[in-house]
N, C-alpha and C positions, 0 to 999 in steps of 0.2 A: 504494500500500500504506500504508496508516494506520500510524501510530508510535503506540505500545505505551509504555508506562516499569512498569518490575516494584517490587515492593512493595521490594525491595533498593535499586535503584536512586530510588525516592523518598527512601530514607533517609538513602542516602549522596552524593547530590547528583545533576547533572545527567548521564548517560549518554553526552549527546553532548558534553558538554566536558570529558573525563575529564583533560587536561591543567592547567586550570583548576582544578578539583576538589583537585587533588593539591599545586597550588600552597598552595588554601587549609591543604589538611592539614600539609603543611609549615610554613606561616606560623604556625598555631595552636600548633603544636608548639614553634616557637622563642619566643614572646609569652605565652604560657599556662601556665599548671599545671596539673597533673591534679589535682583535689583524692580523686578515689578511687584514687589511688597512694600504698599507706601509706609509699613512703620519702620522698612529697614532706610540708614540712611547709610549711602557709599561712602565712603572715606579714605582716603590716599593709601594704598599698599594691602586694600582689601579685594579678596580674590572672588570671582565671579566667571559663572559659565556664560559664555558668548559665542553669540551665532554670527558666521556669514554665510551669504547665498551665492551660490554658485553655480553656472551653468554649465550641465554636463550632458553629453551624446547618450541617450539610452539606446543599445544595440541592438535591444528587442524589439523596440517599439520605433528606431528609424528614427528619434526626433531627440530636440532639447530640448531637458525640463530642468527648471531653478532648483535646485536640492540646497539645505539646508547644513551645514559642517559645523559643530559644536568645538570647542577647544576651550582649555582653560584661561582668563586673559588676568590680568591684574590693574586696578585702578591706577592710573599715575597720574592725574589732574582735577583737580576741582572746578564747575563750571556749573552756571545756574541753569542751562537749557543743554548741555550735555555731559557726557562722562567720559573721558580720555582712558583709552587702556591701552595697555600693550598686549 
Protein backbone atom coordinates (compact mmCIF):
# COMPACT_ATOMS: atom_id res chain seq x y z
CA UNK A 1 0.00 0.00 0.00
CA UNK A 2 1.63 3.27 -1.03
CA UNK A 3 2.18 6.10 1.63
CA UNK A 4 0.09 9.14 1.05
CA UNK A 5 1.20 12.50 3.30
CA UNK A 6 -1.89 15.07 3.22
CA UNK A 7 -1.55 18.65 2.59
CA UNK A 8 -1.67 19.08 6.80
CA UNK A 9 0.75 16.92 7.28
CA UNK A 10 3.23 18.56 4.64
CA UNK A 11 2.87 21.60 6.74
CA UNK A 12 3.39 20.52 9.88
CA UNK A 13 6.01 18.16 9.59
CA UNK A 14 6.63 14.47 9.00
CA UNK A 15 3.56 12.04 9.86
CA UNK A 16 5.48 9.31 10.68
CA UNK A 17 7.61 10.96 13.29
CA UNK A 18 5.19 12.78 15.16
CA UNK A 19 7.25 12.40 18.32
CA UNK A 20 10.17 14.14 16.76
CA UNK A 21 7.92 16.79 15.31
CA UNK A 22 6.74 17.78 18.78
CA UNK A 23 10.15 17.76 20.12
CA UNK A 24 10.97 20.26 17.50
CA UNK A 25 7.72 22.29 18.45
CA UNK A 26 8.75 22.34 21.92
CA UNK A 27 12.30 23.25 21.35
CA UNK A 28 11.02 26.39 19.02
CA UNK A 29 8.90 27.30 21.72
CA UNK A 30 11.43 27.52 24.50
CA UNK A 31 14.45 29.24 21.96
CA UNK A 32 12.03 31.56 19.82
CA UNK A 33 9.64 34.24 19.93
CA UNK A 34 6.70 34.66 18.27
CA UNK A 35 7.18 37.85 16.60
CA UNK A 36 3.12 37.99 15.77
CA UNK A 37 2.28 37.70 19.46
CA UNK A 38 1.44 41.27 20.39
CA UNK A 39 2.46 40.80 24.10
CA UNK A 40 5.87 39.55 23.00
CA UNK A 41 8.20 42.46 22.33
CA UNK A 42 11.43 41.96 19.84
CA UNK A 43 14.48 43.12 21.29
CA UNK A 44 18.00 43.24 19.97
CA UNK A 45 19.87 39.62 19.99
CA UNK A 46 16.46 37.82 20.31
CA UNK A 47 16.16 34.90 18.07
CA UNK A 48 13.01 34.33 15.94
CA UNK A 49 11.88 31.97 13.15
CA UNK A 50 11.79 33.65 9.68
CA UNK A 51 10.25 33.13 6.57
CA UNK A 52 11.26 33.86 2.94
CA UNK A 53 9.42 33.19 -0.35
CA UNK A 54 10.95 31.77 -2.94
CA UNK A 55 10.27 30.70 -6.23
CA UNK A 56 10.96 27.27 -7.25
CA UNK A 57 10.35 24.96 -10.75
CA UNK A 58 7.91 22.19 -9.42
CA UNK A 59 8.83 19.03 -11.91
CA UNK A 60 5.76 17.51 -11.54
CA UNK A 61 3.45 19.91 -12.16
CA UNK A 62 5.66 21.81 -15.05
CA UNK A 63 5.35 25.36 -13.25
CA UNK A 64 6.54 27.86 -10.59
CA UNK A 65 5.13 28.07 -7.37
CA UNK A 66 6.37 30.66 -4.39
CA UNK A 67 7.21 28.16 -1.49
CA UNK A 68 7.88 29.33 1.76
CA UNK A 69 11.87 28.55 3.53
CA UNK A 70 11.88 28.92 7.33
CA UNK A 71 15.45 29.53 8.98
CA UNK A 72 16.46 30.65 12.12
CA UNK A 73 17.22 34.68 12.00
CA UNK A 74 18.23 36.87 14.82
CA UNK A 75 17.12 40.58 15.63
CA UNK A 76 19.91 43.01 15.04
CA UNK A 77 17.95 46.46 14.98
CA UNK A 78 15.22 48.30 16.41
CA UNK A 79 12.62 50.08 14.37
CA UNK A 80 9.12 51.21 14.90
CA UNK A 81 7.52 49.98 11.50
CA UNK A 82 10.09 47.04 11.12
CA UNK A 83 12.55 44.45 12.43
CA UNK A 84 16.08 44.07 11.01
CA UNK A 85 17.44 40.47 11.23
CA UNK A 86 20.04 38.64 10.11
Amino acid sequence: MPYTVTPAAQYFGSPRWPFFHRLRIDFKAQHYKVPNDASARLEVNDKIDASATKEEFNHITRAWQDKDHWYAATVVGEDEARVPIS
